[in-house]
C-alpha positions in Angstrom: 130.7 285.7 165.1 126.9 285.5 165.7 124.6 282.7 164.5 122.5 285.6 162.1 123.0 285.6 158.5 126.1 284.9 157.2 127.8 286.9 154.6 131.5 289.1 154.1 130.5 290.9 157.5 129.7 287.7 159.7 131.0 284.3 158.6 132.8 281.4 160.1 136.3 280.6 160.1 135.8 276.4 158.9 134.1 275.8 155.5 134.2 271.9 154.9 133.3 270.6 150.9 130.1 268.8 150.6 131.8 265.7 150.5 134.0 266.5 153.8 137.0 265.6 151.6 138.6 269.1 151.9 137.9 272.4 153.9 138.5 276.0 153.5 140.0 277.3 156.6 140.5 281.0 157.7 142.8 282.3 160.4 143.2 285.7 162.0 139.9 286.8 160.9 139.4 290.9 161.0 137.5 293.8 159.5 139.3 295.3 157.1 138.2 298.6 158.8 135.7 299.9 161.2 132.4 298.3 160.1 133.8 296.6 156.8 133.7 292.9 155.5 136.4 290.7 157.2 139.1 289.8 155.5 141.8 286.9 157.1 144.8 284.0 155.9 143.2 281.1 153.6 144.0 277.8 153.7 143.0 274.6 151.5 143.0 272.0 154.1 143.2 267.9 153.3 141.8 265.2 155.3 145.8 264.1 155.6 146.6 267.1 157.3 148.1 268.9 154.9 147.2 272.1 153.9 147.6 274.9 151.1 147.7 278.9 151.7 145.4 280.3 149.2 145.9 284.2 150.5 146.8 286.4 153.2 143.9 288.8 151.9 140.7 286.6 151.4 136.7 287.7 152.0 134.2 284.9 152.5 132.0 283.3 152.6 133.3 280.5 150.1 131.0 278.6 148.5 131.5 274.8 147.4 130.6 273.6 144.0 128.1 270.6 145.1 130.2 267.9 144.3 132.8 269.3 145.8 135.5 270.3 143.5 136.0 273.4 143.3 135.0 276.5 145.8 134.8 280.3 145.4 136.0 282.8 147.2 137.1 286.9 147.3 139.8 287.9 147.1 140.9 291.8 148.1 143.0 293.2 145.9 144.5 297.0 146.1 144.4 298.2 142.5 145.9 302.1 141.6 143.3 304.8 140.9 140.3 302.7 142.5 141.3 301.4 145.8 140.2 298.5 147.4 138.3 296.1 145.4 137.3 292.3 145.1 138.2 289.6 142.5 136.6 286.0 142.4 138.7 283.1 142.9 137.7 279.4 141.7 139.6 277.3 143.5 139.8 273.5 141.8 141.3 271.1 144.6 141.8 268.2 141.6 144.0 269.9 139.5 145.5 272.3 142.7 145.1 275.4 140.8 143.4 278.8 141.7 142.1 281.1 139.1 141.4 284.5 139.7 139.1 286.5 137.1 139.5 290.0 136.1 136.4 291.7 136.8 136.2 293.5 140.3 133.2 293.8 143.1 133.0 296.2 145.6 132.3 293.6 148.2 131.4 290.6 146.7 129.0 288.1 148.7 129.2 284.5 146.7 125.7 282.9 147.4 125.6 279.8 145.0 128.2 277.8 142.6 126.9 274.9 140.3 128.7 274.1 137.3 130.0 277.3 135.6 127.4 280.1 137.0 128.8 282.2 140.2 125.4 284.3 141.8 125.5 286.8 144.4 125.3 290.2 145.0 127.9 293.4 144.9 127.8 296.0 147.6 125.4 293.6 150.0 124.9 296.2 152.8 124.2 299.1 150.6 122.2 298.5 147.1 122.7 294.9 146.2 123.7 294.4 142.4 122.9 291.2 141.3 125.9 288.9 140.3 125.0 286.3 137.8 128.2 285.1 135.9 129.0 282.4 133.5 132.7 281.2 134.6 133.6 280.0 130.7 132.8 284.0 129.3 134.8 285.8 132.0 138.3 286.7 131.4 141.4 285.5 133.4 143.3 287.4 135.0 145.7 284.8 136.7 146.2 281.2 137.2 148.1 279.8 140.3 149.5 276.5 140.6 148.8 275.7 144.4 150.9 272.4 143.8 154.4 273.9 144.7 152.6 275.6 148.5 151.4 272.1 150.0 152.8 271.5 153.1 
């Protein structure tokens, strides 16, 4: 990884939350192919030690909600007919739940988190779409208890 801009091509593998009570941890960092955002294992991580896998296929950069919690992050997904795509996960480390939404990215780089508004941009690299979405009108496509993966 270089110091330059960080986004789904060039990120770090430590993400702590504003209030250094939890951090998002990525291991076995890689491009998903030759020249493509990286993709790696996710963890939750506590400051007991104990952690939480949130995905063996997640993007980054996560982004922390500023008080800290709750974080988003991509998730890759292979869906039939279209390929490869991303879906945004909100990650809530109070309630120890994950919700991924139904609408898919291309390559989704997550660039601020306050209250219920995700912005960004789709497709960074090539023609960048904004992203500008209210958490409370976008549809659900799964909820995931992380209670029953902390180790």
């Amino acid at each position: 990884m270089s110091n330059t801009k960080v986004d789904p091509w060039n990120f770090e593998s430590d993400y702590p939350s504003p209030d250094n009570s939890h951090t998002i941890v990525y291991s076995d960092l890689e491009e998903m192919a030759i020249g493509a955002p990286l993709n790696g294992q996710c963890f939750l991580e506590f400051p007991n030690g104990r952690s939480i896998k949130l995905g063996g296929w997640c993007g980054g950069p996560p982004v922390w909600e500023p008080n800290g919690s709750r974080v988003a992050l991509p998730l890759w997904k292979r869906k039939i007919f279209v390929g490869t795509v991303q879906q945004l996960a909100i990650i809530d480390v109070d309630a120890l739940e994950m919700k991924i939404y139904n609408k898919t990215f291309n390559v989704l780089d997550v660039q601020s988190f306050t209250e219920n508004t995700i912005k960004g941009c789709n497709t960074p690299l090539n023609k960048c779409e904004p992203v500008n979405l209210d958490l409370s009108k976008e549809k659900v496509c799964k909820i995931v208890d992380l209670k029953c993966g902390l180790r």
